[in-house]
N, CA, C and O atoms as a GROMACS GRO file, in nm:
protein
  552
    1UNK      N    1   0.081  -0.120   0.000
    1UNK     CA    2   0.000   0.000   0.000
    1UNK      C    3   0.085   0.126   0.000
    1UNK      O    4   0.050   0.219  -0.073
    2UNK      N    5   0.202   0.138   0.081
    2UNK     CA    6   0.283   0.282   0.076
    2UNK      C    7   0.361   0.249  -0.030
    2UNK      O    8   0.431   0.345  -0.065
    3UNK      N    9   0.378   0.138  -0.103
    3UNK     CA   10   0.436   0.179  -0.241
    3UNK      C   11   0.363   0.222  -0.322
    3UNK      O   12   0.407   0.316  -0.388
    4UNK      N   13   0.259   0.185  -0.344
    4UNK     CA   14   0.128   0.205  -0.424
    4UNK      C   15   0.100   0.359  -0.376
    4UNK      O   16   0.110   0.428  -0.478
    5UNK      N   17   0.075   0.422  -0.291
    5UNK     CA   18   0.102   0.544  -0.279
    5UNK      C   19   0.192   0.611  -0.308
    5UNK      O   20   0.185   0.734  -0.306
    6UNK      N   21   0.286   0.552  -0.338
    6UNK     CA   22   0.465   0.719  -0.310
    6UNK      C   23   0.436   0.672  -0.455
    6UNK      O   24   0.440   0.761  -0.539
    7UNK      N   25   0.407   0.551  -0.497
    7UNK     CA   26   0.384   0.563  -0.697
    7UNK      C   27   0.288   0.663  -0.759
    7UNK      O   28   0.318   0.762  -0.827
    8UNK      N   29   0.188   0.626  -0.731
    8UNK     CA   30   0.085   0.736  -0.743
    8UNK      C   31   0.151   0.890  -0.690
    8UNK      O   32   0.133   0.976  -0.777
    9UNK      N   33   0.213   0.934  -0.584
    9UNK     CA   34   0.264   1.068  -0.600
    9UNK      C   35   0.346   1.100  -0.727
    9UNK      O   36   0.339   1.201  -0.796
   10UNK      N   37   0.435   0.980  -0.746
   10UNK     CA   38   0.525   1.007  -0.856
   10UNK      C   39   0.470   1.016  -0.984
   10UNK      O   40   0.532   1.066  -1.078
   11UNK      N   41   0.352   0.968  -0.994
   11UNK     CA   42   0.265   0.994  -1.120
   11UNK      C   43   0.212   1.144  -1.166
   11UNK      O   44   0.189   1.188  -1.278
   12UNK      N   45   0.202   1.215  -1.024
   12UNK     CA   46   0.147   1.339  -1.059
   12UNK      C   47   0.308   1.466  -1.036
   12UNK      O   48   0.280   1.586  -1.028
   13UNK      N   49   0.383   1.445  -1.033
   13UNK     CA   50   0.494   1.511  -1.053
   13UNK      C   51   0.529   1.545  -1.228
   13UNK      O   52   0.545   1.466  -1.322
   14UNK      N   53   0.533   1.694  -1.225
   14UNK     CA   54   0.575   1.716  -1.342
   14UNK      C   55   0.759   1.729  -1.344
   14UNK      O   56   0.833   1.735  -1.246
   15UNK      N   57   0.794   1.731  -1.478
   15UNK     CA   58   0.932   1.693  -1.528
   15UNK      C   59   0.998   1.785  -1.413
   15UNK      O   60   1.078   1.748  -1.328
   16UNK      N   61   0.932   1.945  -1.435
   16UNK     CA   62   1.025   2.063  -1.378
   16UNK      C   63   1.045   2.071  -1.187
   16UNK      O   64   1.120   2.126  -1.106
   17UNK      N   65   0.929   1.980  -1.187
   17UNK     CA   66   0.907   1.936  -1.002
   17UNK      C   67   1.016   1.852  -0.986
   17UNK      O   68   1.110   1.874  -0.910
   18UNK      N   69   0.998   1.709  -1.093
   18UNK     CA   70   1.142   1.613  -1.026
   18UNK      C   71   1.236   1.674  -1.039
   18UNK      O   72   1.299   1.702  -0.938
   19UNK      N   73   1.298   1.732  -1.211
   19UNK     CA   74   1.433   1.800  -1.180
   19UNK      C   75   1.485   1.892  -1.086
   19UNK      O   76   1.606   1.917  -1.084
   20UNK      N   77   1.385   1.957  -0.988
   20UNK     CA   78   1.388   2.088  -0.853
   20UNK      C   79   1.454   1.976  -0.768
   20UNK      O   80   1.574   1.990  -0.740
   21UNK      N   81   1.374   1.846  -0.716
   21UNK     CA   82   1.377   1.748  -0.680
   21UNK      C   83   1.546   1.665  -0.616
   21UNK      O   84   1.608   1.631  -0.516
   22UNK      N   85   1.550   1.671  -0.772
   22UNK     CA   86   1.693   1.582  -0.789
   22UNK      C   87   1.796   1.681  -0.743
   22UNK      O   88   1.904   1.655  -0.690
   23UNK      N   89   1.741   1.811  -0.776
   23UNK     CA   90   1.875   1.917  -0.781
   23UNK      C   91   1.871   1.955  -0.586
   23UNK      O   92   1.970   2.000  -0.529
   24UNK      N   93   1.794   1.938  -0.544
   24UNK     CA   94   1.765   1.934  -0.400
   24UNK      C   95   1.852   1.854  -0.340
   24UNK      O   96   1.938   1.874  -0.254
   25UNK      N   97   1.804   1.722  -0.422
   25UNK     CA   98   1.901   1.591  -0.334
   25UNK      C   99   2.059   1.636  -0.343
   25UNK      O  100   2.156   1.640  -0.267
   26UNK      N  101   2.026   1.670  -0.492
   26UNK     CA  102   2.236   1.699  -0.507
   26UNK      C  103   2.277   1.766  -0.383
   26UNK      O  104   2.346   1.727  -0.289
   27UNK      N  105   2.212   1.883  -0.406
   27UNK     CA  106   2.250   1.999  -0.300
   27UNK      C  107   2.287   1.950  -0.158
   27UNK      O  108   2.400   1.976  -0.116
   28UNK      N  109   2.197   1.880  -0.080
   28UNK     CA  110   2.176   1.778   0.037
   28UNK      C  111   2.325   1.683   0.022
   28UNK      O  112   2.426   1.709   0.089
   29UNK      N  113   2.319   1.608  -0.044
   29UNK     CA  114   2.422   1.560  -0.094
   29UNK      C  115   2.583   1.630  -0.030
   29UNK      O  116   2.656   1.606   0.066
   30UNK      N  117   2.582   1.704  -0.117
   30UNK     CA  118   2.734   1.815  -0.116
   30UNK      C  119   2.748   1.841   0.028
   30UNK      O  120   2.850   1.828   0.095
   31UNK      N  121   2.614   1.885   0.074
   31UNK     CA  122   2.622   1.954   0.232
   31UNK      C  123   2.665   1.826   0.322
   31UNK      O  124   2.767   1.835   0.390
   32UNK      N  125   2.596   1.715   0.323
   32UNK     CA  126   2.669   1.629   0.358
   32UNK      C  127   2.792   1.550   0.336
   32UNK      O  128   2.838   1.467   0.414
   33UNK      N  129   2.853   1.594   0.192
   33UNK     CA  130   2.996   1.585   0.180
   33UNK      C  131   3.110   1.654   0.259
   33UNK      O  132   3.220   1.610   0.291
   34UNK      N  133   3.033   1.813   0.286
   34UNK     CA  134   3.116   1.899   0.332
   34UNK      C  135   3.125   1.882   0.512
   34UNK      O  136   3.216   1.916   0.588
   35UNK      N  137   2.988   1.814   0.543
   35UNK     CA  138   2.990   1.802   0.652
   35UNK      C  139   3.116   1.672   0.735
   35UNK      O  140   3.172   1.683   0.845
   36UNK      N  141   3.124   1.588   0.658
   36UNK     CA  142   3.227   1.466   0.664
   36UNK      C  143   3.370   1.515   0.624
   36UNK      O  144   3.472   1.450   0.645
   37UNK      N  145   3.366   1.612   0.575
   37UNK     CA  146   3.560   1.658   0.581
   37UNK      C  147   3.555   1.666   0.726
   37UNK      O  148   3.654   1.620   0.783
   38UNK      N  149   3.491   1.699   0.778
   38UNK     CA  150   3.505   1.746   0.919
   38UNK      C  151   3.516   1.626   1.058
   38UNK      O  152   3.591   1.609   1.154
   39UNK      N  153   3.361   1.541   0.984
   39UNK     CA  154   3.336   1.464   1.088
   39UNK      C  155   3.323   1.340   1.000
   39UNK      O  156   3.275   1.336   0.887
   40UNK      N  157   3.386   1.216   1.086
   40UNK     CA  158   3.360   1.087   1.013
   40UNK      C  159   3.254   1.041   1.014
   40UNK      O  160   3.217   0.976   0.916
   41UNK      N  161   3.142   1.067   1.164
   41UNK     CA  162   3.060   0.973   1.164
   41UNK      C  163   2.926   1.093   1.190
   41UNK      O  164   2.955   1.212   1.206
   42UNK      N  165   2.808   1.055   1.190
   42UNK     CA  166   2.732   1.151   1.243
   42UNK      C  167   2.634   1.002   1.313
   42UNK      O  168   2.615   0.899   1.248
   43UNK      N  169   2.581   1.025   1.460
   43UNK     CA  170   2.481   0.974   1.497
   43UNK      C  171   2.381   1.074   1.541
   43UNK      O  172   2.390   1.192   1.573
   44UNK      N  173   2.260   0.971   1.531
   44UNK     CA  174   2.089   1.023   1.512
   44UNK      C  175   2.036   0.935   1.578
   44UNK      O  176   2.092   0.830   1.543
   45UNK      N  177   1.963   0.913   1.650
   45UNK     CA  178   1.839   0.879   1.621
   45UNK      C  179   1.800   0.787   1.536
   45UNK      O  180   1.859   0.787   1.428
   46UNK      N  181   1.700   0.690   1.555
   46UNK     CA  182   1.684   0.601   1.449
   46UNK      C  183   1.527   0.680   1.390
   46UNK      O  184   1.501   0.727   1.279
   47UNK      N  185   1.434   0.669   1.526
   47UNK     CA  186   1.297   0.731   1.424
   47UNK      C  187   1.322   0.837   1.592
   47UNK      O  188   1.415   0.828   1.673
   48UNK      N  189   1.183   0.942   1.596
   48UNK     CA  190   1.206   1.039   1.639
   48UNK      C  191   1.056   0.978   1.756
   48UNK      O  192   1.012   1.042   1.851
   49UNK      N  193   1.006   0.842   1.707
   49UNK     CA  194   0.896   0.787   1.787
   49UNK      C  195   0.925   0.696   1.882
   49UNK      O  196   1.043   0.664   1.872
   50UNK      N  197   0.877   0.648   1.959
   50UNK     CA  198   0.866   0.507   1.992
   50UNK      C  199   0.814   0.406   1.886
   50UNK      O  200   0.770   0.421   1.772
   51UNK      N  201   0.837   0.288   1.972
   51UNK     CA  202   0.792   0.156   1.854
   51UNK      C  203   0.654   0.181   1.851
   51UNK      O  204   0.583   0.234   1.936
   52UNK      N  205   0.607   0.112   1.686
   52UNK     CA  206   0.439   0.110   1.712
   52UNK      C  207   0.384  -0.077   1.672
   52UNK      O  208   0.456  -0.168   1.629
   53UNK      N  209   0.310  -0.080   1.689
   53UNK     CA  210   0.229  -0.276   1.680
   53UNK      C  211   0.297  -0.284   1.589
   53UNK      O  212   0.342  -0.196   1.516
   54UNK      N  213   0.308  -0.374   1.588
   54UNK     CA  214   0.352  -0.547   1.506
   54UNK      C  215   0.282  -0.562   1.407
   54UNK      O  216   0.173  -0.616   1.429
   55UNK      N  217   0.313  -0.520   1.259
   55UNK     CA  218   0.217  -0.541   1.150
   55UNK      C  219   0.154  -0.446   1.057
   55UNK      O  220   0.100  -0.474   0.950
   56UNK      N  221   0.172  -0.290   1.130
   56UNK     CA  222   0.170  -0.176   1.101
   56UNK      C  223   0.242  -0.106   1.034
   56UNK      O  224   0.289  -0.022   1.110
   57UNK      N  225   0.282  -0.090   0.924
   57UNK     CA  226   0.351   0.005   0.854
   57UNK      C  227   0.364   0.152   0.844
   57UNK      O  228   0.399   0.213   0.742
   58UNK      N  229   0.338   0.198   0.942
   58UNK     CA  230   0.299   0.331   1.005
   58UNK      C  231   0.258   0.349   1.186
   58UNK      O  232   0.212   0.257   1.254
   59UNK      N  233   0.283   0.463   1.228
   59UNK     CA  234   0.249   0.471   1.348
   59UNK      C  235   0.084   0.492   1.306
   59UNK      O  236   0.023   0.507   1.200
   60UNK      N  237   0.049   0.486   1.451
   60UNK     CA  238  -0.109   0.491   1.414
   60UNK      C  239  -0.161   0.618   1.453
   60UNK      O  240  -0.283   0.629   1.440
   61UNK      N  241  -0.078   0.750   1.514
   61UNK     CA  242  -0.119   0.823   1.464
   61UNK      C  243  -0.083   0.941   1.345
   61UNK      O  244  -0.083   1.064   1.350
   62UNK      N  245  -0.054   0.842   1.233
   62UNK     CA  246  -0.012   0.898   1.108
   62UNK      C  247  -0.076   0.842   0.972
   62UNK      O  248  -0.036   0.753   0.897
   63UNK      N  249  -0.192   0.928   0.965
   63UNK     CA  250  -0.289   0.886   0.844
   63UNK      C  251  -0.236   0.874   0.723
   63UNK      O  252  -0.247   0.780   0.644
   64UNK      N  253  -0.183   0.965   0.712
   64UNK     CA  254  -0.113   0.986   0.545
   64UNK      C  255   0.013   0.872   0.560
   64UNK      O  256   0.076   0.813   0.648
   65UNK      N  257   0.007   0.880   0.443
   65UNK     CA  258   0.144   0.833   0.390
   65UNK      C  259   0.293   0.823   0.326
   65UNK      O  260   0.354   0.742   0.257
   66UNK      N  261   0.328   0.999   0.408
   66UNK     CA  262   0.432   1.058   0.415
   66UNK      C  263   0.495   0.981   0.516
   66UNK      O  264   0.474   1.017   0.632
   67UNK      N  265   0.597   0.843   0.491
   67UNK     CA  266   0.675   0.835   0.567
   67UNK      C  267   0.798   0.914   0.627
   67UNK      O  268   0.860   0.875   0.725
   68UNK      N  269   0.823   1.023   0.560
   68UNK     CA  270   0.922   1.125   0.570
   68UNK      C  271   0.883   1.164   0.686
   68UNK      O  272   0.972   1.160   0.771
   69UNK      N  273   0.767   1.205   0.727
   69UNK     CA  274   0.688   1.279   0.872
   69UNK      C  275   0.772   1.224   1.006
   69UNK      O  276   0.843   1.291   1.081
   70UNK      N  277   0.737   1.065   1.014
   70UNK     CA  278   0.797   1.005   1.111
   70UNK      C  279   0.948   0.953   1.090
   70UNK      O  280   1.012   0.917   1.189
   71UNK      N  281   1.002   0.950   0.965
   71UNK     CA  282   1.150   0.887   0.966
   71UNK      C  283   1.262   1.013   0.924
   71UNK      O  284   1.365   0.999   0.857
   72UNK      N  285   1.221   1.107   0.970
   72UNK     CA  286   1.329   1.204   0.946
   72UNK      C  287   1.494   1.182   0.968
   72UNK      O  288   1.587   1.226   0.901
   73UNK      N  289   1.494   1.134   1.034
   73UNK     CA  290   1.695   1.066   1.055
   73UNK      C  291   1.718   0.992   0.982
   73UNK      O  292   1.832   1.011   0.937
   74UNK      N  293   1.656   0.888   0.928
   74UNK     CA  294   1.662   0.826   0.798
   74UNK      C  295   1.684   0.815   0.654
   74UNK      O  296   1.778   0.775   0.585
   75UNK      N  297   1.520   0.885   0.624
   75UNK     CA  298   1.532   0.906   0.465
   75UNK      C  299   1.616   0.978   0.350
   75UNK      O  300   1.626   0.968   0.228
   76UNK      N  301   1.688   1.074   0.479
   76UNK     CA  302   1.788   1.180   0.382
   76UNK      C  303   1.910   1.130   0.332
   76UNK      O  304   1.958   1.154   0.221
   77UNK      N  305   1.975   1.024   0.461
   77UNK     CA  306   2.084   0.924   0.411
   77UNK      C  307   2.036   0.787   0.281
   77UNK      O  308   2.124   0.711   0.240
   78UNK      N  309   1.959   0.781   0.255
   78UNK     CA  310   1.870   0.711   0.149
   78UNK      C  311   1.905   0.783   0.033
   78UNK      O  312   1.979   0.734  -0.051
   79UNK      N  313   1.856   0.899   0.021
   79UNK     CA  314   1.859   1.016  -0.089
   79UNK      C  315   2.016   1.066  -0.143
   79UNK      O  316   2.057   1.103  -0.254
   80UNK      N  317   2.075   1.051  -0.029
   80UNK     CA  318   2.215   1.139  -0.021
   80UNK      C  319   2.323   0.946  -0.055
   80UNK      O  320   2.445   0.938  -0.064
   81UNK      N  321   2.266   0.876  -0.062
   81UNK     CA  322   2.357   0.757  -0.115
   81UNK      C  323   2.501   0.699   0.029
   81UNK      O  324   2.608   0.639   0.030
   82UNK      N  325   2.421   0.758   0.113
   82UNK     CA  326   2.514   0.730   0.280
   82UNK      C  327   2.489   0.634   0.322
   82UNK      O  328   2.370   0.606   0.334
   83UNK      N  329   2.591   0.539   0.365
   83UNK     CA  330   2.596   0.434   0.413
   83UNK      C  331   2.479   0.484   0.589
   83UNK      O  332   2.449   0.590   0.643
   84UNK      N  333   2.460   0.385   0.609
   84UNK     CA  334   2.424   0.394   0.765
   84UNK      C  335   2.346   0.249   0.810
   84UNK      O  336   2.304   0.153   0.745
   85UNK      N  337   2.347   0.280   0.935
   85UNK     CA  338   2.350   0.150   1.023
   85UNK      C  339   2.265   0.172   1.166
   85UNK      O  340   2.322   0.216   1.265
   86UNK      N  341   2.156   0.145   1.166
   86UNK     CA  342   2.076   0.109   1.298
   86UNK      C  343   2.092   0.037   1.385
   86UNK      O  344   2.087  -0.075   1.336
   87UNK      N  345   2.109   0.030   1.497
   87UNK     CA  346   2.131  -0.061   1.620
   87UNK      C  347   2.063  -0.020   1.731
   87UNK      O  348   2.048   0.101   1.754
   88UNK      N  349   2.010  -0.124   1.820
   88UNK     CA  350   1.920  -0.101   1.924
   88UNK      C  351   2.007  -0.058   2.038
   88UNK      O  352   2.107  -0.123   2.072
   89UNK      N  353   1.975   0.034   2.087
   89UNK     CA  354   2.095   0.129   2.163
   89UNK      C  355   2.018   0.145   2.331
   89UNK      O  356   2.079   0.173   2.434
   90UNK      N  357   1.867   0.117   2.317
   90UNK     CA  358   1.799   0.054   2.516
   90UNK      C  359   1.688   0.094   2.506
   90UNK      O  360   1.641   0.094   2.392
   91UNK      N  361   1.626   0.129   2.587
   91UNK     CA  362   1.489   0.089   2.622
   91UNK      C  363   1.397   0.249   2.627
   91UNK      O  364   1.466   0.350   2.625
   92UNK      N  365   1.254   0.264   2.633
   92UNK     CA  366   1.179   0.331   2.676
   92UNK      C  367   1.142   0.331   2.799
   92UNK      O  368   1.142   0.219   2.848
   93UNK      N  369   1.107   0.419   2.872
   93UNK     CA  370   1.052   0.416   3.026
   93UNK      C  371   0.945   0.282   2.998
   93UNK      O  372   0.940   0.193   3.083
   94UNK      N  373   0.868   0.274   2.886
   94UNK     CA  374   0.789   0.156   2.894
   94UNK      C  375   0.827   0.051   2.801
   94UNK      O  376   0.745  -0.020   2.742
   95UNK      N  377   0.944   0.042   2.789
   95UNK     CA  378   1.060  -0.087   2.805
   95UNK      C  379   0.997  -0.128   2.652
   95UNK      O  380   0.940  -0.234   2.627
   96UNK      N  381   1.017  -0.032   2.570
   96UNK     CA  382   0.981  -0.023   2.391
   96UNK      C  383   1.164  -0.012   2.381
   96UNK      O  384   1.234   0.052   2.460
   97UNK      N  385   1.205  -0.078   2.281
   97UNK     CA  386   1.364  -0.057   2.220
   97UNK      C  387   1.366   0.065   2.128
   97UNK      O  388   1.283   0.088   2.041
   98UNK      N  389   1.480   0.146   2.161
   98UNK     CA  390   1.488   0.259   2.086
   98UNK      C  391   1.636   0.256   2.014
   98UNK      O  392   1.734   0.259   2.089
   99UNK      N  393   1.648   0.252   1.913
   99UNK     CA  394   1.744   0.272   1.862
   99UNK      C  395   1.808   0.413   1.771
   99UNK      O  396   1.747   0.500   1.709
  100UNK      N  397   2.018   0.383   1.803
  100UNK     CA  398   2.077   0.515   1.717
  100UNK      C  399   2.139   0.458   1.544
  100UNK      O  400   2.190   0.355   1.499
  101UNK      N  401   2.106   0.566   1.500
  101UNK     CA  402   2.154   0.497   1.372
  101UNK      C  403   2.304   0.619   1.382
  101UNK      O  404   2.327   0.729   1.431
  102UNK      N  405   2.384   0.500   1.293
  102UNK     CA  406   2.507   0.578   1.263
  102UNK      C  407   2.508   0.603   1.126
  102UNK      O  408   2.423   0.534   1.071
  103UNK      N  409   2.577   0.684   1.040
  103UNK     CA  410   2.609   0.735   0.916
  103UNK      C  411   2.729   0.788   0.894
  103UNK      O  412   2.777   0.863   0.979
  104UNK      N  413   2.783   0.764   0.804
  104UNK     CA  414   2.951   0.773   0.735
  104UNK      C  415   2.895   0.800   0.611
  104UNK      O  416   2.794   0.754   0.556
  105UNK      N  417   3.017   0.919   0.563
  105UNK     CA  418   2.993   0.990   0.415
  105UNK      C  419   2.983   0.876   0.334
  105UNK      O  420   2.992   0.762   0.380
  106UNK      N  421   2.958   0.913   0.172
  106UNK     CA  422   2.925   0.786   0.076
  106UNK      C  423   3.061   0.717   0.024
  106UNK      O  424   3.162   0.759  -0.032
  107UNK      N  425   3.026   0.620   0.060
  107UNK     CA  426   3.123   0.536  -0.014
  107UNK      C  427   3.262   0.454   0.123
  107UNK      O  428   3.354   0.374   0.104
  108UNK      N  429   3.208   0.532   0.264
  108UNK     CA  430   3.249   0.496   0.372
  108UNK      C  431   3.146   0.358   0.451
  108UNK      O  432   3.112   0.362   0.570
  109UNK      N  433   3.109   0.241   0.355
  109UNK     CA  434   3.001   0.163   0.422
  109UNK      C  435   3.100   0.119   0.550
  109UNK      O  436   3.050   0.112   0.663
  110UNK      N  437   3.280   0.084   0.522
  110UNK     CA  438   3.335  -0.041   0.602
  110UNK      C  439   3.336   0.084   0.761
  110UNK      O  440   3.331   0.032   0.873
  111UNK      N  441   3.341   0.202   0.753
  111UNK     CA  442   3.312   0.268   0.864
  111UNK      C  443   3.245   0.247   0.950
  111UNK      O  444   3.278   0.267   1.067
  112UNK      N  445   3.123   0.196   0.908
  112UNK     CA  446   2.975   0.229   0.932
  112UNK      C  447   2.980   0.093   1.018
  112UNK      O  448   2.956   0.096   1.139
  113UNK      N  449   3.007  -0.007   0.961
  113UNK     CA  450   2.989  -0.129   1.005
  113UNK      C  451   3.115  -0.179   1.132
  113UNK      O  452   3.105  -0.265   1.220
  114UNK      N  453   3.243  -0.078   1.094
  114UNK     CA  454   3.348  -0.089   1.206
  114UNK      C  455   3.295  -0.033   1.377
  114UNK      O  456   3.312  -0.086   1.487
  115UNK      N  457   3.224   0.099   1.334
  115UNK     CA  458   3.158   0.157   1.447
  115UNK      C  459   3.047   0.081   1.490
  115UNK      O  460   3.065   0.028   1.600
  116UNK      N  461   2.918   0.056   1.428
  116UNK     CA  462   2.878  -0.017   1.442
  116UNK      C  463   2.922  -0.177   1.554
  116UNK      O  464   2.866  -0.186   1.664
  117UNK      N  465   2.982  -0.243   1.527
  117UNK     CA  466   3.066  -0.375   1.573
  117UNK      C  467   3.118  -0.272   1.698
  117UNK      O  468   3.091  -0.326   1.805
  118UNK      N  469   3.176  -0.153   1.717
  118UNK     CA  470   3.221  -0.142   1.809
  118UNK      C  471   3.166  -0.071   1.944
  118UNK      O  472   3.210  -0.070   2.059
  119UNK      N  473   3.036  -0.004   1.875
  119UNK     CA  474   2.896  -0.006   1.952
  119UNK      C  475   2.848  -0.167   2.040
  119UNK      O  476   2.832  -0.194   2.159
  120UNK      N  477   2.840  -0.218   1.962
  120UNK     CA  478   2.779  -0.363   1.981
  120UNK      C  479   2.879  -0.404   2.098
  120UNK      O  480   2.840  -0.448   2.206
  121UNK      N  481   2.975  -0.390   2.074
  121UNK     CA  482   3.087  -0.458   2.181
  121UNK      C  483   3.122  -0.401   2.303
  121UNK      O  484   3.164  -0.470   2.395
  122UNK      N  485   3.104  -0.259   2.311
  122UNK     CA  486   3.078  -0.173   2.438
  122UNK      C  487   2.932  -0.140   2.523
  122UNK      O  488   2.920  -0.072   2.624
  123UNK      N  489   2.815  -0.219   2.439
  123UNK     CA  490   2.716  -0.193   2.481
  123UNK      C  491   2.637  -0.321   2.394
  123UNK      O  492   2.633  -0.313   2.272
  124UNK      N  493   2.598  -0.393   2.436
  124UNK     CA  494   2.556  -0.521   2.382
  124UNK      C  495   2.458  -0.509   2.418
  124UNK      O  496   2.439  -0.460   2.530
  125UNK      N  497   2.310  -0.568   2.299
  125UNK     CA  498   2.189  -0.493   2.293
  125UNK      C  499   2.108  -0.668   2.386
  125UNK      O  500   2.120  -0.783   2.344
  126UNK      N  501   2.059  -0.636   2.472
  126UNK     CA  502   2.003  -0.776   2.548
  126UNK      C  503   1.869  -0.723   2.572
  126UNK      O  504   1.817  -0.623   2.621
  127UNK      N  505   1.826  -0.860   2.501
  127UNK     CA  506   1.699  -0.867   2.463
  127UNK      C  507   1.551  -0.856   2.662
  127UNK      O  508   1.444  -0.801   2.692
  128UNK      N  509   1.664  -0.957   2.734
  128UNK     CA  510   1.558  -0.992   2.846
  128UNK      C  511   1.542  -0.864   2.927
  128UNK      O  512   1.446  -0.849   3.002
  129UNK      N  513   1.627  -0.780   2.915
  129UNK     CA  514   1.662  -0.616   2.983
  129UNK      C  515   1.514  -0.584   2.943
  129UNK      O  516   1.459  -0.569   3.052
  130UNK      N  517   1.412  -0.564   2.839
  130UNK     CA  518   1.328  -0.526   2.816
  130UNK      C  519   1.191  -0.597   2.878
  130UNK      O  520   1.099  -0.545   2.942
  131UNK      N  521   1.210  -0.735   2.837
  131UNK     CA  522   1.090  -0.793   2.888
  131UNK      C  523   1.126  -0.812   3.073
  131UNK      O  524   1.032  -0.842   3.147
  132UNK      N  525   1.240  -0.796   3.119
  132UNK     CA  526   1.248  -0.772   3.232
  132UNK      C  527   1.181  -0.625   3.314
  132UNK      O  528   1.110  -0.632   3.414
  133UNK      N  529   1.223  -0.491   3.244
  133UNK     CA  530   1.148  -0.374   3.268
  133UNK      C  531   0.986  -0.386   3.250
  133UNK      O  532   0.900  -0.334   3.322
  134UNK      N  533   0.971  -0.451   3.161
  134UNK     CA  534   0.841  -0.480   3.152
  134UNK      C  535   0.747  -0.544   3.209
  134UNK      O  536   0.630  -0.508   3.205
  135UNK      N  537   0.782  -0.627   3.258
  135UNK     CA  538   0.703  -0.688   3.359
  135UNK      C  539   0.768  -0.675   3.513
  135UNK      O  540   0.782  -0.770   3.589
  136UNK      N  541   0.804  -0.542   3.541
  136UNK     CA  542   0.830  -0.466   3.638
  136UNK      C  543   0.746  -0.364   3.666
  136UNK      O  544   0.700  -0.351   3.780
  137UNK      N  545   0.708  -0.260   3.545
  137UNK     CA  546   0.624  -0.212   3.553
  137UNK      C  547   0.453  -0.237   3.583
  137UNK      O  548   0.363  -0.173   3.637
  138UNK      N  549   0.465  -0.339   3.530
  138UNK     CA  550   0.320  -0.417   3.551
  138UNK      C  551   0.283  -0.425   3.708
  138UNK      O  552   0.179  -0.480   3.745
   0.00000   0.00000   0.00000
């Protein structure tokens, strides 16, 4: 269904909209080139929500089908051709997993995955930590 939607948007885009479009991404692009002379890695955030049900392709309170709304830390490294890497980084007060994503300029994936591994190894993501908070709260 949200492909079938973002298709249908792309249907009603004229030529001079995508080329604004593309020339946007470039732009985005560069800025995040320029931003990586500087810095190797940038972390974010994975979504800016908590988790939502099991089965849902959207939070539920998000009618439309602008996934951009809720995945803002995301979609731009998509666009911009940046490696990046999600990992579950702990918990919500109501013991929901929240995760940081990391990102390295393009063409830096073995970065991504070095930090990554070395996240994992200073902070190892355990699963019972949650269903333990959780049925604490209860």
């Amino acid at each position: 269904m949200v492909l079938q939607a973002t298709a249908k948007e792309g249907d009603r885009l004229t030529l001079t909209k995508y080329l604004h479009a593309q020339d946007a991404r470039e732009a985005l692009g560069r800025q995040m080139q320029r931003f990586h002379q500087n810095y190797d890695l940038l972390l974010t955030p994975t979504l800016p929500i908590v988790a939502f049900p099991v089965g849902q392709n959207r939070p539920p309170s998000y009618i439309d089908h602008q996934h951009r709304d809720w995945t803002p830390f995301t979609y731009p490294f998509n666009l911009t051709q940046q490696p990046a890497a999600s990992l579950p980084c702990g918990f919500t007060k109501n013991g929901l997993p929240a995760g940081i994503q990391i990102v390295a300029a393009k063409y830096r994936d073995l970065l991504v995955l070095k930090a990554a591994k070395a996240y994992e190894n200073v902070s190892p993501f355990i699963m019972s930590l949650a269903i333990n908070q959780n049925l604490a709260q209860r």
